[in-house]
N, C-alpha and C positions, 0 to 999 in steps of 0.2 A: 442730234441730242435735243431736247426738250430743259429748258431753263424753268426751274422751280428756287423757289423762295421759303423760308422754313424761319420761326424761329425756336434758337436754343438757348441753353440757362447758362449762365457765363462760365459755370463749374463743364459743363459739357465744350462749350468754344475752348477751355483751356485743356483738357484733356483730349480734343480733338488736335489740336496744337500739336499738343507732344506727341501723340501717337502718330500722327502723318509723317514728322520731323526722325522718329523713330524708324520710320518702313520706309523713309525714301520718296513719300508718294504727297500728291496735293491731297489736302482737305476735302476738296470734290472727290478728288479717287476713293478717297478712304470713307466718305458716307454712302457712294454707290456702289462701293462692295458690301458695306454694311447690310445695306440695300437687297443688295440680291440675297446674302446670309438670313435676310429674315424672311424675304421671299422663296427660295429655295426651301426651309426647313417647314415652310406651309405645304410644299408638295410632296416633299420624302424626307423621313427621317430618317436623322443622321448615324450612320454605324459605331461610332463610338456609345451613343446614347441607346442601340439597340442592346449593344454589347454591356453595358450597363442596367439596365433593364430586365438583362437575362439574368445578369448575378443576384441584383437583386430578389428576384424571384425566383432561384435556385435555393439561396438564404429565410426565403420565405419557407418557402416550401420544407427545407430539415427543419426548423426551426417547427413548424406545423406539424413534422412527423415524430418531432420531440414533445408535445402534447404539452409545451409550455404555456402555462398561463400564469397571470401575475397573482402574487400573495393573497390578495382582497382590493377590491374597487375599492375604488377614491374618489372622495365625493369634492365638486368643485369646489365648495364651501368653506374645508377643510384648507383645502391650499389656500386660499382666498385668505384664511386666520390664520395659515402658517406664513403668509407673506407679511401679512400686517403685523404680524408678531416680531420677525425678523425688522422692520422698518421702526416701530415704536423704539427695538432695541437701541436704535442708532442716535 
């Protein structure tokens, strides 16, 4: 193995904490699985997110064959003076 050095945000060292303590496993274990989890998903994607993917663009697609479009565009502007309106009210 190869020793590396890294730093993290204290919110990440405490949540690394718990979740190692959680699975049983050290701190080391549990970032170079991370590790591989981020490296692995660069070379194939994952089946659940394929599976996911497909519904959504099965969704897309009736939705497309239902020739649904919205009431009338909306102008950024518009929200932009419905948000400020909402905020003044407060």
């Amino acid at each position: 193995m190869i020793r590396k050095q890294l730093y993290i945000a204290e919110r990440q060292e405490r949540a690394l904490k718990r979740k190692a303590k959680a699975l049983g496993i050290s701190e080391a274990e549990l970032v170079r699985r991370a590790l591989d989890g981020v490296l692995d998903d660069a070379k194939r994607p994952r089946p659940r997110r394929l599976e996911a993917l497909e519904r959504f663009l099965e969704c897309a697609r009736a939705v497309a064959a239902r020739g649904h479009r919205l009431p009338r565009r909306i102008r950024r502007e518009e929200l932009y003076e419905e948000r400020e309106g909402r905020l003044m009210r407060r």
